[in-house]
C-alpha distance (Angstrom), angle and dihedral (degrees) to the residues before:
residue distance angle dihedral
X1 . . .
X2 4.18 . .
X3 3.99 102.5 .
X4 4.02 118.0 -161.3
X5 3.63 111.5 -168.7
X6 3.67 106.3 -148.5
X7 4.34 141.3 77.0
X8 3.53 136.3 -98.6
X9 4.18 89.8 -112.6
X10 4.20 90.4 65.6
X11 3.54 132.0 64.1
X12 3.87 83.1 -84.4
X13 3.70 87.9 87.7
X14 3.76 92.0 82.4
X15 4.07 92.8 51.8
X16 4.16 80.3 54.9
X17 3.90 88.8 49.0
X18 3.36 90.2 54.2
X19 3.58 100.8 32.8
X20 4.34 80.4 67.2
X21 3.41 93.2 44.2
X22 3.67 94.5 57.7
X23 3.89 88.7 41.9
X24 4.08 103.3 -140.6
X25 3.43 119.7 137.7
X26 3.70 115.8 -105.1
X27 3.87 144.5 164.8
X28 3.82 120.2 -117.4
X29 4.01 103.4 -148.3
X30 3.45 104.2 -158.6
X31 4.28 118.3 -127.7
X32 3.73 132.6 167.1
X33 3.75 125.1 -147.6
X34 3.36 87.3 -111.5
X35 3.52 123.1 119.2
X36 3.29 109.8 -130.5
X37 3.97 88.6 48.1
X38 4.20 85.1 54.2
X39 3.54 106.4 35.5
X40 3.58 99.9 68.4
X41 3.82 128.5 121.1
X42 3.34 101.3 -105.7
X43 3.86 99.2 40.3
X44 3.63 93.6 53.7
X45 3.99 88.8 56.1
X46 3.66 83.8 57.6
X47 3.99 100.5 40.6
X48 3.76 114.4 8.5
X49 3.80 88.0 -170.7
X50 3.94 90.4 72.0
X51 3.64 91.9 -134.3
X52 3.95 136.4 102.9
X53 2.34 152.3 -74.4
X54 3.75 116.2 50.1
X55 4.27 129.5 164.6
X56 3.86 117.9 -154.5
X57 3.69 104.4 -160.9
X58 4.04 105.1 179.2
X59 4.05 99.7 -75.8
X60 3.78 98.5 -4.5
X61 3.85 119.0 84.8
X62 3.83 115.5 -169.8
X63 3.55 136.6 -175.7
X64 4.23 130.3 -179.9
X65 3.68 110.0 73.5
X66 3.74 96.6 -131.1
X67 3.87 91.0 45.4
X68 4.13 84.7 49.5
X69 3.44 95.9 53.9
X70 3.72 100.1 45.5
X71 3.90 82.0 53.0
X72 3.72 95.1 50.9
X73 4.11 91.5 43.9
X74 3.91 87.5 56.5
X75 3.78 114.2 35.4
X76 3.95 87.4 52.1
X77 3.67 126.7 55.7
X78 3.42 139.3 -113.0
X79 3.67 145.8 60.7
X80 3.98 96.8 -28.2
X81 3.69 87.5 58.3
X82 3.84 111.4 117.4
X83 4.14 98.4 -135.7
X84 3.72 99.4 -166.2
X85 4.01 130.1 39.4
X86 4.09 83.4 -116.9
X87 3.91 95.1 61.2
X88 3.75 85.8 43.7
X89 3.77 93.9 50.6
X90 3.75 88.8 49.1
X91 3.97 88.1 52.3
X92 3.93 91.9 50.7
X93 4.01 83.9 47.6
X94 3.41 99.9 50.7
X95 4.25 94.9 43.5
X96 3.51 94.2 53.3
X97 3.55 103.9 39.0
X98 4.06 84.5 53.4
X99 3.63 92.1 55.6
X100 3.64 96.1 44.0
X101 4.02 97.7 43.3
X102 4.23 102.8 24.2
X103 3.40 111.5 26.4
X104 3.82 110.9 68.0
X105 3.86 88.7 35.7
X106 3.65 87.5 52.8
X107 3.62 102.7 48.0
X108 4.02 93.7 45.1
X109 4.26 86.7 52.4
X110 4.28 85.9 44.8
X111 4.22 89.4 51.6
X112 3.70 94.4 42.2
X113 3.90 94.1 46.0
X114 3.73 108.7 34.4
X115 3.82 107.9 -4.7
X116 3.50 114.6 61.3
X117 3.28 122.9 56.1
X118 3.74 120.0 -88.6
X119 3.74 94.7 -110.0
X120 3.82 87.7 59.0
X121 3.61 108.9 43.6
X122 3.76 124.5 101.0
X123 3.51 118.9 -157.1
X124 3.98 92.4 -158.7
X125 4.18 80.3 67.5
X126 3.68 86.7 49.6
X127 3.82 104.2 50.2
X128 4.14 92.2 40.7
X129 3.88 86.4 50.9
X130 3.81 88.1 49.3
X131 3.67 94.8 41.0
X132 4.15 97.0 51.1
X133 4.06 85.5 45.1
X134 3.63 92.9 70.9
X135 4.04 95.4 67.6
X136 3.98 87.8 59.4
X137 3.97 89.2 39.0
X138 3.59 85.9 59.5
X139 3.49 93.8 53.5
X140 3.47 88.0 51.7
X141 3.42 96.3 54.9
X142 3.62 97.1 46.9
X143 3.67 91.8 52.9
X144 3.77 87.6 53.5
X145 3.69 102.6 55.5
X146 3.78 113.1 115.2
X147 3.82 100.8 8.5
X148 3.76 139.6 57.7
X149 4.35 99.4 -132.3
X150 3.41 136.0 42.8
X151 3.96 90.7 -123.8
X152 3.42 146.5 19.7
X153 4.02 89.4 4.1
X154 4.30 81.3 -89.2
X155 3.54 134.2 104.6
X156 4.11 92.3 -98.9
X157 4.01 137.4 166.8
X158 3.78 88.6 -79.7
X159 4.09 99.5 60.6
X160 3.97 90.5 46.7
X161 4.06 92.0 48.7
X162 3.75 88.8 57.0
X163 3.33 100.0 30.9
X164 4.11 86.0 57.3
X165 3.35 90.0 56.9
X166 4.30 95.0 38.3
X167 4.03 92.0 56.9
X168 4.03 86.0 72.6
X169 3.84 87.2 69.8
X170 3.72 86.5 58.0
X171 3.35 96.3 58.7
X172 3.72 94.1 41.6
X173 3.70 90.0 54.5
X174 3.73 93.7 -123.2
X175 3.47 112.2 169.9
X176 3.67 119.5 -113.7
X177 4.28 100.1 -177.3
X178 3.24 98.0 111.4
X179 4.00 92.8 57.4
X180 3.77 108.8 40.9
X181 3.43 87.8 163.4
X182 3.41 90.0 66.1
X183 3.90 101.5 42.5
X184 3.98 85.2 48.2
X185 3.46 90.4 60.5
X186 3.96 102.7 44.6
X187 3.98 89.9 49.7
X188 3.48 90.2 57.0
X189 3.96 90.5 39.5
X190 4.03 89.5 53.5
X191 4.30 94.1 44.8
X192 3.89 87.5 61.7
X193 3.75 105.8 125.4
X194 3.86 97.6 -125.7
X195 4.06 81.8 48.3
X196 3.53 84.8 68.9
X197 3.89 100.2 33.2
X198 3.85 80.7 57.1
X199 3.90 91.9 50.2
X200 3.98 94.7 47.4
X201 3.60 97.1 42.0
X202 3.87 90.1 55.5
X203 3.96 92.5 40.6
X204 3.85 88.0 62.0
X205 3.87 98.8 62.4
């Protein structure tokens, strides 16, 4: 059974998303970020980073969340498979242009506007976040025009990479009028059924 050592509050939440879109049976080990919960022994022979998350898949040991999930969507089949070295290209693209240009923006506007506590959020961090976002939101948008997926003309690997990292801005109440095209495609990202298998799984524990 694939294991992924990691919890729904990290960026191991999009290897569970995908893990229920793919629809194997797997085993969610549960790790903090804290230390002395990664720094053991026998994590670090797993993940000598001391981070999650990490998938054990028999033999093959895996760590990076983006690099996990591209993994998972082509070792098993089915729709999120990438059927053509193009679409899987476009899925490497699209990952690792969202971590480089969304996600630290992102996670400095979530801590500023709902994470922190009030006494140590500054809304100047907030608004600059907000205001460099809308150069990659425009790219976005632009790459959105005329279809409904970033690949393929399917739901694939590359819209739930970006869309992992995307959902932040809900949560931080960023304001997505001014690229519908984006906030079309996210809702429709985020009312996937293993979206919500992933969400009520996670609720439970």
């Amino acid at each position: 059974m694939l294991q992924l050592y990691g919890n729904a509050k990290s960026r191991a939440m999009r290897c569970l998303w995908m893990l229920e879109e793919i629809g194997e049976p797997y085993q969610l080990i549960e790790k903090s970020t804290r230390p002395d919960d990664l720094q053991t022994a026998e994590y670090l022979r797993l993940n000598p980073n001391a981070r999650i998350p990490t998938l054990v898949d028999g033999e093959v040991v895996l760590w990076e969340s983006m690099a996990i999930n591209i993994y998972l969507a082509q070792k098993y089949p089915g729709p999120m498979q990438s059927d053509s070295p193009e679409m899987l290209g476009l899925a490497a693209q699209w990952s690792f242009w969202a971590v480089l240009e969304l996600e630290e923006l992102l996670l400095d506007l979530l801590q500023h506007r709902a994470v922190l506590p009030d006494f140590a959020r500054d809304p100047s961090h907030a608004e600059r976040s907000e205001l460099l976002l809308q150069k990659p939101l425009g790219v976005l948008n632009d790459a959105l025009v005329g279809r409904q997926f970033f690949a393929g003309g399917r739901f694939t690997v590359a819209d739930l990479n970006v869309a992992s990292i995307l959902m932040w801005g809900k949560m931080a109440r960023l304001d997505f009028s001014a690229h519908a095209n984006v906030a079309r495609w996210l809702d429709v990202c985020l009312t996937r059924p293993a979206y919500r298998r992933f969400r009520d799984r996670t609720a439970k524990k």
